[in-house]
C-alpha atoms as an extended CHARMM CRD file, in Angstrom:
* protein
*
        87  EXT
         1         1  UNK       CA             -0.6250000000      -11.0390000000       13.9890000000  PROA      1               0.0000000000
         2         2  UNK       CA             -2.7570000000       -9.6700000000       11.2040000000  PROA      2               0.0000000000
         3         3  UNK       CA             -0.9690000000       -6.3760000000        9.5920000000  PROA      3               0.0000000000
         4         4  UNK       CA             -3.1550000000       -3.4720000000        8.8000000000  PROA      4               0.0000000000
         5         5  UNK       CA             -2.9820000000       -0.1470000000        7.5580000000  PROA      5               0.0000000000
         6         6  UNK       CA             -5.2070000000        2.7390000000        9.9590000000  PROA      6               0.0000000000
         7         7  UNK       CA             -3.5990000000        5.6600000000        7.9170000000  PROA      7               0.0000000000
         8         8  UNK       CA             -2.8090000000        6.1830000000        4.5780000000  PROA      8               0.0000000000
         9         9  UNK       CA             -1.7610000000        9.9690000000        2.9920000000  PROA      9               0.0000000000
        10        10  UNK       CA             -0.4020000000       10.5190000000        0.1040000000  PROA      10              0.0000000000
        11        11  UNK       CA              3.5350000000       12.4000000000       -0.0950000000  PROA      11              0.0000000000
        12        12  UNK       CA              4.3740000000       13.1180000000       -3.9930000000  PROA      12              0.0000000000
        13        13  UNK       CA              4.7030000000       11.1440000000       -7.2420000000  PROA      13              0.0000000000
        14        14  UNK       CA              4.3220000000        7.2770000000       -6.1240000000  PROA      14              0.0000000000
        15        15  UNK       CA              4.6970000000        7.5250000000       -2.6270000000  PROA      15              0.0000000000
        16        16  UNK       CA              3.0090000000        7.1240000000        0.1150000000  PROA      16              0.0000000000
        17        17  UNK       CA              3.1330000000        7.6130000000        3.9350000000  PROA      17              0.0000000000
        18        18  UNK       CA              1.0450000000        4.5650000000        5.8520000000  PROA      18              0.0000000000
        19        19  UNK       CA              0.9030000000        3.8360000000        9.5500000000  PROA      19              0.0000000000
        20        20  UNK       CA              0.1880000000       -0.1540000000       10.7540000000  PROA      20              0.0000000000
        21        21  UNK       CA             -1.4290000000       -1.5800000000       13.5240000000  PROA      21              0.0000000000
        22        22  UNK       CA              2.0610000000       -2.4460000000       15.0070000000  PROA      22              0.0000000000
        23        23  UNK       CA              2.8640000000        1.4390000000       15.7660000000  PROA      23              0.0000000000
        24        24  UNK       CA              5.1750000000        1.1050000000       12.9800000000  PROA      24              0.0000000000
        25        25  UNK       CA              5.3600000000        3.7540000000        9.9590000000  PROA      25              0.0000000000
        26        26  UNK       CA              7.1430000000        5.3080000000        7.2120000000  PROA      26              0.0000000000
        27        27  UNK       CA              6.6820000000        5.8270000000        3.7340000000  PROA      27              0.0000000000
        28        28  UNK       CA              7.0740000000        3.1770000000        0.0850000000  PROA      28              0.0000000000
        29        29  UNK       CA              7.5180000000        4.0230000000       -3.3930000000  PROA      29              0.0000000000
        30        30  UNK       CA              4.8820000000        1.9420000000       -5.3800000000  PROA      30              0.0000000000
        31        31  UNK       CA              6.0340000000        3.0880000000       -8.9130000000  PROA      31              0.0000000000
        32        32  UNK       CA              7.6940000000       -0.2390000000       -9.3620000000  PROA      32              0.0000000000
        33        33  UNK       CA              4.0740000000       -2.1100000000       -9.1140000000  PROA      33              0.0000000000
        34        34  UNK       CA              2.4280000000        0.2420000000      -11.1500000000  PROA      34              0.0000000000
        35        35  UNK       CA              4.7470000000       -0.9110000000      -14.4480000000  PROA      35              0.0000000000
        36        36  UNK       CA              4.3270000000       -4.1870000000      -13.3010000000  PROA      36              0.0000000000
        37        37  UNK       CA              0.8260000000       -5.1410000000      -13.3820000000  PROA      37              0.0000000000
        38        38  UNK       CA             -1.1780000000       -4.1810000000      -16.1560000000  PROA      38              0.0000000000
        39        39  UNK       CA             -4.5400000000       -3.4680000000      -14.3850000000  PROA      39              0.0000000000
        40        40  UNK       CA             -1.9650000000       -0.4420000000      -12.1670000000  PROA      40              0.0000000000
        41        41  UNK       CA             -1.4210000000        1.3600000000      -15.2390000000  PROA      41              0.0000000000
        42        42  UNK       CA             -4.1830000000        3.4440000000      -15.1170000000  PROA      42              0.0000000000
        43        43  UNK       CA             -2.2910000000        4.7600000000      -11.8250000000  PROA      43              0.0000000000
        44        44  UNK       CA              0.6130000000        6.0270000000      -13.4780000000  PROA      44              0.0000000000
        45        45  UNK       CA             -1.8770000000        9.5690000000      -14.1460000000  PROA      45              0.0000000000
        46        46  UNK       CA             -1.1450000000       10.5300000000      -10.5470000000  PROA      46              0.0000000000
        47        47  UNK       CA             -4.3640000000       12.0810000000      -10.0350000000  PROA      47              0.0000000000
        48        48  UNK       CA             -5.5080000000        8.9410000000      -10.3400000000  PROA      48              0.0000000000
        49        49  UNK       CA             -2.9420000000        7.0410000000       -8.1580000000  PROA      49              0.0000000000
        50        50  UNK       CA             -4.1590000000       10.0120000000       -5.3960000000  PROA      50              0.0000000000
        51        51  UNK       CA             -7.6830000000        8.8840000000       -5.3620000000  PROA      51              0.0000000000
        52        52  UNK       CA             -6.9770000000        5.7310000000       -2.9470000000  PROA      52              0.0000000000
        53        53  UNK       CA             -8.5950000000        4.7630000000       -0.1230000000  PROA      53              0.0000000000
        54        54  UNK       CA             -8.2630000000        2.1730000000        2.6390000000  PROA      54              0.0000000000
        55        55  UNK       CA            -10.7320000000       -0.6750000000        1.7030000000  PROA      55              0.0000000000
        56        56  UNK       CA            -11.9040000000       -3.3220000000        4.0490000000  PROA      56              0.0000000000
        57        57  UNK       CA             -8.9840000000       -5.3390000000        5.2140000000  PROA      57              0.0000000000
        58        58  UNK       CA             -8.1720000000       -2.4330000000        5.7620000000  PROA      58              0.0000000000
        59        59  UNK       CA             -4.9080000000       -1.5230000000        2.7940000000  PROA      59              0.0000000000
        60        60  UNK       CA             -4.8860000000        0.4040000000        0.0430000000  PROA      60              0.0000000000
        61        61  UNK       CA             -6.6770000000        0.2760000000       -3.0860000000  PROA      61              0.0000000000
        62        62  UNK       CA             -7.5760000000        2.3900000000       -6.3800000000  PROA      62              0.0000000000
        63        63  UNK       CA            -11.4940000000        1.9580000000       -8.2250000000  PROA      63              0.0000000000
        64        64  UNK       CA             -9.2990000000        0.3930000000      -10.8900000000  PROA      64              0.0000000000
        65        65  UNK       CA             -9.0890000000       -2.5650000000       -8.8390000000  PROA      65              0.0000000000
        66        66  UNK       CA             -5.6960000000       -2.7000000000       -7.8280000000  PROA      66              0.0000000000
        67        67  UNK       CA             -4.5510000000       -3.0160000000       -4.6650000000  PROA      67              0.0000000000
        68        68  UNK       CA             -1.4090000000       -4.0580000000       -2.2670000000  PROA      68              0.0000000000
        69        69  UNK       CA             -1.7980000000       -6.1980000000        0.4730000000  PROA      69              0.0000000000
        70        70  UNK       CA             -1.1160000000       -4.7050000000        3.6150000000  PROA      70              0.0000000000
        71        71  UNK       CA              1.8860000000       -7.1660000000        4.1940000000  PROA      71              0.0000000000
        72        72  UNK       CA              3.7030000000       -6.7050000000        1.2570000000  PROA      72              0.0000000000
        73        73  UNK       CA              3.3900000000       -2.7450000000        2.3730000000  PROA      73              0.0000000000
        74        74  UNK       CA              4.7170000000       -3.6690000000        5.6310000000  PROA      74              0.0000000000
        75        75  UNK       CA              7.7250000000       -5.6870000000        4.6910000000  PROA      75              0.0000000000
        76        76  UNK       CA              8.8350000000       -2.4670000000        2.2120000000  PROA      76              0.0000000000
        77        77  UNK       CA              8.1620000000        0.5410000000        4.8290000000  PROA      77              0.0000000000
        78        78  UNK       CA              9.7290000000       -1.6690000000        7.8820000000  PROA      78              0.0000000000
        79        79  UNK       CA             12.3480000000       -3.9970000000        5.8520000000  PROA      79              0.0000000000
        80        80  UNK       CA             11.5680000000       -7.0420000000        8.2300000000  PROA      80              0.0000000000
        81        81  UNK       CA             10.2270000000      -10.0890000000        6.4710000000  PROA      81              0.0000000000
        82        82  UNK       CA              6.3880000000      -10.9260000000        7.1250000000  PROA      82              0.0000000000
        83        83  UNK       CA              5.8980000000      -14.4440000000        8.5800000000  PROA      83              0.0000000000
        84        84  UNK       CA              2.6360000000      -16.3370000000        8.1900000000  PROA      84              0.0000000000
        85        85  UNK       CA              0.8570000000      -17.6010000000       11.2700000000  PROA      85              0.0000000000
        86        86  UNK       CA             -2.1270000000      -19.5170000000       11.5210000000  PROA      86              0.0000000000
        87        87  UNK       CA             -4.2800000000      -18.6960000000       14.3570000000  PROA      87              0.0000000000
């Protein structure tokens, strides 16, 4: 199954409330990402970090160029591991 995001909205700080193509939803704390990778720091101005949208695939991303695949958002909001398939 390919994972995507069909709604994104923003909830305070870092977070963010998304809802996947599986039905399933909730909400993930990306503050952790944005110290991690040096191209998210322009993200920590949360205006900024507001102004995402849902690019093609479709996840999130910021004009920055950062973004987080919609897998890695799945496995934080639904706490179940992601496994590749070829199809």
């Amino acid at each position: 199954m390919i994972i995507k995001i069909e709604e994104a909205r923003y909830i305070d700080n870092y977070r963010l409330w998304l809802r996947f193509n599986t039905g399933e939803n909730g909400e993930v704390d990306l503050i952790d990402l944005l110290h991690k990778y040096p191209i998210a720091k322009p993200l920590l101005n949360k205006s900024k970090f507001k102004s995402f949208y849902l690019d093609e695939w479709p996840t999130i991303a910021w004009k920055c160029g950062f973004d987080v695949s919609p897998e890695t958002l799945y496995e934080r909001i639904s706490e179940k591991q992601f496994t590749w398939v070829k199809e």
